[in-house]
C-alpha positions as CSV (number, residue, x, y, z in Angstrom):
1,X,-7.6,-9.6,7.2
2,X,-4.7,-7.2,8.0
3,X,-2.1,-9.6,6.4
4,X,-4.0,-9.2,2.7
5,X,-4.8,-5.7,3.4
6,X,-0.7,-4.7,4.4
7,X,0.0,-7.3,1.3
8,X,-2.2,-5.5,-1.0
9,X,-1.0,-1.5,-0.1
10,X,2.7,-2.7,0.1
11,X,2.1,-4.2,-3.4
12,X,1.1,-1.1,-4.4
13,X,4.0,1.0,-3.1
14,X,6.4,-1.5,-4.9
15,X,4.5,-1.0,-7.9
16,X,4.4,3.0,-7.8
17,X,6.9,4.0,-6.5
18,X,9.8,5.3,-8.8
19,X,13.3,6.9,-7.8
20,X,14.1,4.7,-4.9
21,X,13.1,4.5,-1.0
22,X,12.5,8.0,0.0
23,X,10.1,8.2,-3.6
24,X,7.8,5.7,-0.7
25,X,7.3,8.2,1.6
26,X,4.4,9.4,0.2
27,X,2.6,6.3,0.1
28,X,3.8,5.7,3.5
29,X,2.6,9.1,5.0
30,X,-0.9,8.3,3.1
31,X,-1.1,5.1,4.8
32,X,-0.7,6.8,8.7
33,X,-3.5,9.0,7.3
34,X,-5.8,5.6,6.2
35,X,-4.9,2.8,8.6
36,X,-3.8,2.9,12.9
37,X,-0.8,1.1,12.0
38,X,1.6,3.6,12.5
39,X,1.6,7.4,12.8
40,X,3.1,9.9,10.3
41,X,5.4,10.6,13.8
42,X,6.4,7.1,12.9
43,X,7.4,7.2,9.7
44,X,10.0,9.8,10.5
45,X,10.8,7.1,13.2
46,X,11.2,4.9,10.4
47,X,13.2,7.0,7.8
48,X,15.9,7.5,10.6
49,X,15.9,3.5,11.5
50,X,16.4,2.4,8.1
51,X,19.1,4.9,7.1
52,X,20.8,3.4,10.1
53,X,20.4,-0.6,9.3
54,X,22.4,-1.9,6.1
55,X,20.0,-2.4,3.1
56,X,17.6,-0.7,0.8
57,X,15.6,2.2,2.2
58,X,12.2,1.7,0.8
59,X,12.6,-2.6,1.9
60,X,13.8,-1.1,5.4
61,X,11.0,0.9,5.9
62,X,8.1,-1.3,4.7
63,X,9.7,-4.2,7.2
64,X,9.6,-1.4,10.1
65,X,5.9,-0.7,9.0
66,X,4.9,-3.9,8.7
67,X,6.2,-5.0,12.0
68,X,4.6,-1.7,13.3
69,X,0.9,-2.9,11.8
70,X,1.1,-6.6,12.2
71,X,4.2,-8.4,14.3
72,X,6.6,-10.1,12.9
73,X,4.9,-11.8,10.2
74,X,3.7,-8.3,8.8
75,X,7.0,-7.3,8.5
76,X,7.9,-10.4,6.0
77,X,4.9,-9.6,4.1
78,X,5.2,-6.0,4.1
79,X,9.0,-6.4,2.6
80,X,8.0,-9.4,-0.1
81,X,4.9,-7.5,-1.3
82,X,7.4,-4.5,-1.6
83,X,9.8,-6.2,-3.5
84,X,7.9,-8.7,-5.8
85,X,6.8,-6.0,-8.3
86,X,10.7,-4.7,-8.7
87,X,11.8,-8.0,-9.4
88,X,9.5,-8.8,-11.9
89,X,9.3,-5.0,-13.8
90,X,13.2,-5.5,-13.4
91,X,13.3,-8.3,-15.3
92,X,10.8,-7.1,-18.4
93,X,12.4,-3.8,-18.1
94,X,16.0,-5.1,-18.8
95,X,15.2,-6.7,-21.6
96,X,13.5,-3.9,-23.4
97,X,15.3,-1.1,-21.9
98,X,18.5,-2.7,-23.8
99,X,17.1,-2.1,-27.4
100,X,15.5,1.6,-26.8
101,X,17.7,2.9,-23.9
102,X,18.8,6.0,-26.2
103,X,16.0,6.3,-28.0
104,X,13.9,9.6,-27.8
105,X,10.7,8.2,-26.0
106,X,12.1,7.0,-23.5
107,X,14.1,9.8,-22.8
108,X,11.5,12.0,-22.8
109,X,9.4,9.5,-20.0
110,X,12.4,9.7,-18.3
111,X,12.5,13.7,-18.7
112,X,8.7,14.1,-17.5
113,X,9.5,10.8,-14.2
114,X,12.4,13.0,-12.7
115,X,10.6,16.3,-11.4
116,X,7.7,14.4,-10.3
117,X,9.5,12.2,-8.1
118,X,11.3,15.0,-7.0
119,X,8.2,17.4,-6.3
120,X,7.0,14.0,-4.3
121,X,10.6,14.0,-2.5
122,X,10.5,17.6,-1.7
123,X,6.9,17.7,-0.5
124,X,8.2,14.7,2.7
125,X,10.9,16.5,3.1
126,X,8.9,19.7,3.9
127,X,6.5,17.8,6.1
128,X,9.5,16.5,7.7
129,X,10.8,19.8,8.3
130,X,7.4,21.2,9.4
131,X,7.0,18.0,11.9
132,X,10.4,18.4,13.8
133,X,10.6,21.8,13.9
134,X,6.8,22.7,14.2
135,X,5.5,19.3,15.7
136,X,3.0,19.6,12.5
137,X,1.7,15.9,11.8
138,X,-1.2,17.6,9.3
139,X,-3.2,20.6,8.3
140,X,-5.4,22.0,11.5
141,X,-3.1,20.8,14.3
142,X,-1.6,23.2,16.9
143,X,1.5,24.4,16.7
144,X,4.3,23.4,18.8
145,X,7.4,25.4,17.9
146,X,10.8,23.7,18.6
147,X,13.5,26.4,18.7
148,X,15.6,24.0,19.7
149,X,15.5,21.5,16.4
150,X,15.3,25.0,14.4
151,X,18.7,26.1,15.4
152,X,20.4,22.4,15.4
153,X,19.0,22.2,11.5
154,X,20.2,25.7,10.3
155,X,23.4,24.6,11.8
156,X,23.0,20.9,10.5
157,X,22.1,21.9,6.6
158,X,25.0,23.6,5.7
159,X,27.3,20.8,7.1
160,X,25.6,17.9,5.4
161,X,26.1,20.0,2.3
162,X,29.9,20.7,3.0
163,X,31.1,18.0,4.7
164,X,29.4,15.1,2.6
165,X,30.0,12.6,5.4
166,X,27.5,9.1,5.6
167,X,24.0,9.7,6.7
168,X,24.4,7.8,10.2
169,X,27.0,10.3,11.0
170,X,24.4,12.7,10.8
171,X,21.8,10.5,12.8
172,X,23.8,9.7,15.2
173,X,24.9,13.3,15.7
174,X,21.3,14.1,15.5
175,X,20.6,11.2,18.5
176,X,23.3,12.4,20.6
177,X,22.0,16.5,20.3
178,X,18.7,14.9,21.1
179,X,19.4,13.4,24.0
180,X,22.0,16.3,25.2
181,X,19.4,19.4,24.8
182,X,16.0,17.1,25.5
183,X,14.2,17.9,22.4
C-alpha cells in the first residue's frame, strides 16, 4: 500500500510543481506533516544531499524521500512518479509552446506563475531559516535558539551573494563549521 500511496503523492508533486526542484519543497514539507516517512528535519537533510549529488534537485530529493519512506524500491518509484508527468507535459508543451511562445496569454500566465512560485520559494526558505536557527519544525513548538547557526548565516549570506561560488562550496563549508563549533 505505501508503494501506490508514495506513487500517487510523487505523481502529484511532478504534476504541480512549477519553477524547478526547490518549487517541491512545499509539497515535500506537506508530506512530513501527512505521512511518518520522513520529518520536515529531513527534508532540510535532503535539500543539502541533493545539492551535493550531480542531477536535478526535485529527482534527488524525491529519490532521498522515497528511500526514506519505503527502501530502495521507494526511491525508484518516488523518482519515476516524479518524472513521468515532466516528460509527458514536456512533450505537449513543446509543441504548442512553439506557435504561441510570444503571444500575450501566455505571457501573462507566465506573468501571474513567477511570483507564486516565488512566494512558495520564499515561504521554505523562511521555515528553513526559522528551523536552523530557531530549531522551529511548526507552529506551537518550543523554541530552541541557535546563536551559533545565527552568526555563521549573517556571516554566510553576504558571501554567497558576493562571492557566487557553487552551492557545495557552501555546504561543505557549512559541514565543516558544523562539525568544528558542534551545532
Amino acid at each position: 500500500m505505501i508503494y501506490l500511496l508514495l506513487f500517487w503523492e510523487f505523481l502529484k508533486i511532478g504534476l504541480f510543481t512549477l519553477g524547478g526542484g526547490l518549487a517541491s519543497l512545499p509539497f515535500l514539507y506537506e508530506l512530513a506533516g501527512r505521512y511518518d516517512w520522513f520529518t520536515k528535519a529531513q527534508v532540510a537533510d535532503m535539500v543539502a544531499v541533493a545539492e551535493c549529488t550531480p542531477g536535478p534537485l526535485a529527482i534527488n530529493m524525491a529519490t532521498y524521500a522515497g528511500v526514506q519512506a519505503a527502501g530502495i524500491p521507494g526511491g525508484v518509484l518516488a523518482t519515476t512518479a516524479l518524472i513521468i508527468p515532466s516528460i509527458l507535459i514536456s512533450l505537449l508543451v513543446s509543441t504548442v509552446l512553439a506557435h504561441w511562445a510570444k503571444g500575450p496569454v501566455l505571457q501573462n500566465i507566465f506573468s501571474g506563475i513567477r511570483p507564486a512560485v516565488s512566494g512558495l520559494l520564499s515561504s521554505i526558505a523562511l521555515s528553513m531559516v526559522f528551523l536552523a536557527i530557531l530549531g522551529v519544525n511548526g507552529p506551537g513548538q518550543a523554541i530552541l535558539f541557535n546563536y551559533k547557526a545565527l552568526i555563521f548565516f549573517i556571516l554566510l549570506l553576504p558571501a554567497v551573494f558576493r562571492l557566487k561560488k557553487h552551492p557545495i562550496v557552501y555546504v561543505a563549508l557549512g559541514a565543516v563549521v558544523g562539525l568544528i563549533f558542534r551545532f
